[in-house]
N, C-alpha and C positions, 0 to 999 in steps of 0.2 A: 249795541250799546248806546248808540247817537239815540235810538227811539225809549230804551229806557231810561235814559235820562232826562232827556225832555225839558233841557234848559241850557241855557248860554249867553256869555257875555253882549249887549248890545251898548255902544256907543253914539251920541249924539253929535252933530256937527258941532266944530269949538271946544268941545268938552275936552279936558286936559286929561290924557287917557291913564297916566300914570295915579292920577288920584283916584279916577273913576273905577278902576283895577286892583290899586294896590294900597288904597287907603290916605293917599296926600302925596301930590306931584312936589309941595315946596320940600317937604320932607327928601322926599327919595334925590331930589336934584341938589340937597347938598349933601351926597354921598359922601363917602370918605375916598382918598385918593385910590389912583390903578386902575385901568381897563374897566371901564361899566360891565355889568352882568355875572352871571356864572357862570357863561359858556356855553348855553343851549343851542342844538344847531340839529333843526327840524329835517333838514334836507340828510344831513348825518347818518339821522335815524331811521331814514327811511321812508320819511313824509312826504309826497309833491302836492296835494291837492289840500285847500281849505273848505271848509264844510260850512255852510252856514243857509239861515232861511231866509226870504223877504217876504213882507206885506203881511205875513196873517203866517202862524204857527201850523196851520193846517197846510200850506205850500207845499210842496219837496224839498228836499235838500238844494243846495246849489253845490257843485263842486266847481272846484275853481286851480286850474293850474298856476303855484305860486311864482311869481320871478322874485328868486330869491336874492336878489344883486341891489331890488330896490330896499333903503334901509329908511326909514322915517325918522330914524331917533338921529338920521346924521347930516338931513339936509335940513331946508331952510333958512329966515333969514337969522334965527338963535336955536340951533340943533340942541337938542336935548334928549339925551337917550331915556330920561325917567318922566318926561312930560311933552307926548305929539302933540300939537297946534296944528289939527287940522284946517285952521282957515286960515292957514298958509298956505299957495297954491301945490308948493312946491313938496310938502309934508303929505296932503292930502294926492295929488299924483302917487306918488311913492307908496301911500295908504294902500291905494286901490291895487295897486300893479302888484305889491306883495300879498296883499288879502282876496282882494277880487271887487270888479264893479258894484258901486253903489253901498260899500260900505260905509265909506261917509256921510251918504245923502242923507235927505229926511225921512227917507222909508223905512219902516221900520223893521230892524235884522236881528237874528237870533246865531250867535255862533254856536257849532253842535257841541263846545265844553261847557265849564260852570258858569254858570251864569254870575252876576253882580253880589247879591248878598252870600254867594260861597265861593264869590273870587278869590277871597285870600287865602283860598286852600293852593291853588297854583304858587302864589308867591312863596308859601310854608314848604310846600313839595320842591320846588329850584330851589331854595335854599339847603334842606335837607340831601338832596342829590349832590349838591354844589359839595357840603360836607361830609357826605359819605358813598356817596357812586358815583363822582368825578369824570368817572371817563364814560359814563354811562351817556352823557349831556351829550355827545357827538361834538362836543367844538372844544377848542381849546382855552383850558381851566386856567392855566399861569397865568400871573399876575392882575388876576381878576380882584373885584373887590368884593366881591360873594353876594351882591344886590343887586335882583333880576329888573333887567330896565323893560319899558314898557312894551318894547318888541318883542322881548321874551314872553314874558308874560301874554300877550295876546296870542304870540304862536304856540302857545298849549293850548288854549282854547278854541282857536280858528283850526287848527289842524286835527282837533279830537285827539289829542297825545294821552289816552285815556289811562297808559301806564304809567306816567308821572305821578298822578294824584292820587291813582288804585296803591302802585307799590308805596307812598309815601302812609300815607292812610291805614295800609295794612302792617306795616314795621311799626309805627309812632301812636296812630289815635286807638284810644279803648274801642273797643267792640269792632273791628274789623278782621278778627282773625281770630283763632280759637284760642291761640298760648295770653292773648287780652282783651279778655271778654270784659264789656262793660257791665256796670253794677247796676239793677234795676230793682224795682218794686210794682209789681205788677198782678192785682188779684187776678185777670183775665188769663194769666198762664200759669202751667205748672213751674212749681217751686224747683230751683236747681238751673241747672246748665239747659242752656236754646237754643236756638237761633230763626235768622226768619230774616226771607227778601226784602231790604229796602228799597222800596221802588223808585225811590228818587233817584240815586244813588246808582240802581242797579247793580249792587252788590249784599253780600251776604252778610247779618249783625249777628253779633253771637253777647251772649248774655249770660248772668249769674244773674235770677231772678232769688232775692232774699224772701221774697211774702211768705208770710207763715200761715197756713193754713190755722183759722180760728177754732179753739175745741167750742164741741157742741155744751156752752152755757148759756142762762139767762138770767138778765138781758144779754144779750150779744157784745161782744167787743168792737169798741168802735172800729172803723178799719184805719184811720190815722195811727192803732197803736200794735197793729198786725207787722210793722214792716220795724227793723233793725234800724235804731238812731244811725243816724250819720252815713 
């Protein structure tokens, strides 16, 4: 899966990880009251090692035994579970000991989950879990306030928690599973029910392609008017 996906979160030194991940650190740090997070707990599940690359995407993987005791979102000198300040020294120790060396540096790191512009599928997937396979998280759900803080959030994607995002994605978004295929228009396929590997992804898109095959007249139909409004 790590190699068909071929993408993953990277972070820069200073960068406030909670925005960088989950779309706005100021946001998510005035959560609403109760215990930060929803409860996710990587070690729970069965995780110990973090996945990630340096230097250059053609690398090998790194694995990385996590210590999971060290918590970023709870040291420092203003802890914040929804916004690290890695240059704190004491945030960025923490960083590394739970992710692995050199995650903070300036070299540049590939975590084996989603990468930046489809991070907020993780955020979507712990929220989803959070509300409907509670216990599935491996940590304890009560009196959470159902907003995954940003340690959360990175240990799906440092750990490759590939079922988070798969099972989220195959219950909720169109075209992951066959009972919700998504709608397309597509002259390059036959008409009706599909499917076909997305290789980003590394999983399977299933489709209701609507195109209508054009009857043999002249002039031709244009192909804007082949496919079903809306």
């Amino acid at each position: 899966m790590r190699g068909q996906i071929g993408k993953a979160w990277a972070v820069a030194t200073g960068v406030a990880v909670a925005a960088a991940l989950a779309g706005g650190g100021a946001a998510r740090a005035q959560a609403p009251g109760g215990v930060p997070g929803v409860g996710y707990d990587p070690q729970a599940r069965g995780l110990v090692n973090t996945v990630y690359k340096l230097d250059s995407l053609n690398n090998p993987y790194t694995f990385y035994a996590a210590v999971f005791t060290a918590r970023p979102g709870e040291v420092g000198t203003r802890p914040n579970a929804y916004s690290l300040d890695v240059g704190d020294p004491l945030v960025r120790a923490a960083f590394e000991l739970r992710w692995g060396p050199f995650t903070t540096s300036i070299r540049f790191k590939r975590w084996a989950g989603p990468s930046n512009e489809v991070a907020f599928i993780i955020g979507d997937a712990l929220t989803y879990y959070y509300q409907t396979h509670p216990q599935a998280l491996g940590g304890a759900t009560t009196g959470r306030n159902g907003i995954p803080t940003a340690t959360e959030l990175i240990d799906v994607a440092a750990f490759d928690d590939v079922q988070i995002w798969q099972t989220y994605m195959k219950e909720v978004l169109p075209g992951w599973s066959p009972e919700r295929r998504a709608t397309i228009c597509d002259s390059s396929k036959p008409p009706g029910d599909g499917d076909s590997l997305d290789q980003f992804w590394g999983m399977q898109y299933y489709y209701h392609n609507s195109y209508q095959q054009p009857p043999p007249v002249s002039p031709p139909i244009p192909a804007s008017l082949l496919c079903p409004p809306g």
